[in-house]
N, C-alpha and C positions, 0 to 999 in steps of 0.2 A: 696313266698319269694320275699323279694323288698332288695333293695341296699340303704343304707343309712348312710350318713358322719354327725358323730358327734362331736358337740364342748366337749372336755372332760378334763378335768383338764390342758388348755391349748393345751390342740394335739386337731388335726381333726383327728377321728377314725372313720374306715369303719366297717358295719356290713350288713351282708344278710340274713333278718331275716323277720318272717310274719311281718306284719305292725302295728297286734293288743297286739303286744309282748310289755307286761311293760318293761320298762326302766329297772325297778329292775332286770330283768331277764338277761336283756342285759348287764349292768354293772357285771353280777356274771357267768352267765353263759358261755357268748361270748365273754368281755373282762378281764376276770379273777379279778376286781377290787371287790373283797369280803366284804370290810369294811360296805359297806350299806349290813344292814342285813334284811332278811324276818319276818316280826311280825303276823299279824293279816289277810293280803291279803284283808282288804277292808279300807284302808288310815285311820286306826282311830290310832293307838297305837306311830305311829312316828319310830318307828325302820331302817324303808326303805327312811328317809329322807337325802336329796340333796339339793345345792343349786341350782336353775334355776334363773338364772340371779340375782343372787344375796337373792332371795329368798327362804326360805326354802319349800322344796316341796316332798310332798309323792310321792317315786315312783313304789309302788306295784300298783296302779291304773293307771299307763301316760303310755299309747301307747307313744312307737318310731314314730311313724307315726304323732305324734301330738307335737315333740322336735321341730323341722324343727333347724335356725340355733342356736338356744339360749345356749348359753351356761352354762354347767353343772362341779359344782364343787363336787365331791367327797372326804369322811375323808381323802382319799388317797390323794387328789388333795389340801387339806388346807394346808400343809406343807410338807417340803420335811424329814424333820427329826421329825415333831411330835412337833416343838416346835413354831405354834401358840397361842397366849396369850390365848386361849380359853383353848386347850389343858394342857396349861404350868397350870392354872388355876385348872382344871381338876384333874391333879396330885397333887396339892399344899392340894389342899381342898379333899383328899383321897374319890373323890366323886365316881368312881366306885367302884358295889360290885363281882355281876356277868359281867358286861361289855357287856351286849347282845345290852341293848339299846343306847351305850353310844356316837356311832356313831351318830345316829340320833339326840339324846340330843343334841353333838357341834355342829354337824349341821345345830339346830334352836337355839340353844345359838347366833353363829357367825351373823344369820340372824337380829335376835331381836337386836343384841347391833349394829349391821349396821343402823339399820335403826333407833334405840333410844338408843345411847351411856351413858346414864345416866337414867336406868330404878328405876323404885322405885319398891319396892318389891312387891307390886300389878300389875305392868306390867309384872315385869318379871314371875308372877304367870300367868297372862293371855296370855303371849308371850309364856308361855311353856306349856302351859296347854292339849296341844296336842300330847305331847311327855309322854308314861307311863312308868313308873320305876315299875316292879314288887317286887323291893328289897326296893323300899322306901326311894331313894337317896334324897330327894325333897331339903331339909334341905341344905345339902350341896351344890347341884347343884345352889340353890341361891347364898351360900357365893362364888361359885366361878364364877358366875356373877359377881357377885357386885365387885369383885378383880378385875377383868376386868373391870369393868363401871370406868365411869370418875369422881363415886362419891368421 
C-alpha cells in the first residue's frame, strides 16, 4: 500500500492503496464517486472514461501510481447539478436508454468538443468511436453533439 493525493474534481483527495490499483477502482471503490462505471476491463468499450487533463481517458487500465499531479475530472465532477451543456444536451436529445455507458459517452463528448467545438459529423464519429453503446444510441448521441457544437 502507498499514500497517494489526488487531483479530483477540483479537491486534492488522499487514498492508501496498492500502486497498480486502476483509477477506476479507486474513484468507486475508495472514494465512493460511482458515475464512471466498469465495461470491459481492458480500455476498449469507454464506460470507465474520465477526463485527465482535460482529455478523455480510460480508466479500467491507469494505475494510481501513474496520475501523479494531473488532474482528473469525473461525470460527478462536470457539474454540480447535472446541467453542463453536454449533459443538458443529453436530456434534450433523449439519448440515454440503459444509461450504463452514458457516463463515458459525456465524458468523451466534453473532450472532442474541447478540443474541436465545431465537429462535422465524421469527427464526431471518430471522436467517439471508442465509446460503445450496446443499446445503439449512435443517432442521437450525434444530434446531441452537434446541439452542443458551435455549428
Amino acid at each position: 500500500m502507498a499514500k497517494f493525493i489526488l487531483q479530483i474534481n477540483g479537491s486534492s483527495r488522499e487514498v492508501d492503496v496498492d500502486p497498480d490499483t486502476p483509477i477506476l477502482w479507486v474513484l468507486r471503490d475508495h472514494l465512493q464517486l460511482v458515475g464512471t462505471k466498469y465495461g470491459c476491463g481492458i480500455a476498449q468499450c469507454g464506460s470507465c472514461t474520465v477526463l485527465l487533463n482535460g482529455i478523455a481517458t480510460r480508466t479500467c487500465q491507469l494505475q494510481v501510481s501513474m496520475v501523479g499531479n494531473n488532474e482528473i475530472v469525473t461525470i460527478e465532477g462536470l457539474s454540480e447539478n447535472g446541467d453542463h451543456p453536454v449533459q443538458k444536451a443529453w436530456e434534450e436529445e433523449d439519448v440515454p436508454q440503459c444509461g450504463y455507458c452514458q457516463a463515458g459517452q459525456i465524458m468523451s463528448a466534453v473532450s472532442l468538443l474541447k478540443s474541436n467545438p465545431n465537429p462535422s459529423d465524421e469527427e464526431i464519429e471518430m471522436g467517439m468511436s471508442g465509446n460503445i453503446c450496446r443499446c445503439g444510441t449512435y443517432i442521437r448521441i450525434k444530434k446531441a453533439i452537434k446541439r452542443v457544437s458551435n455549428s
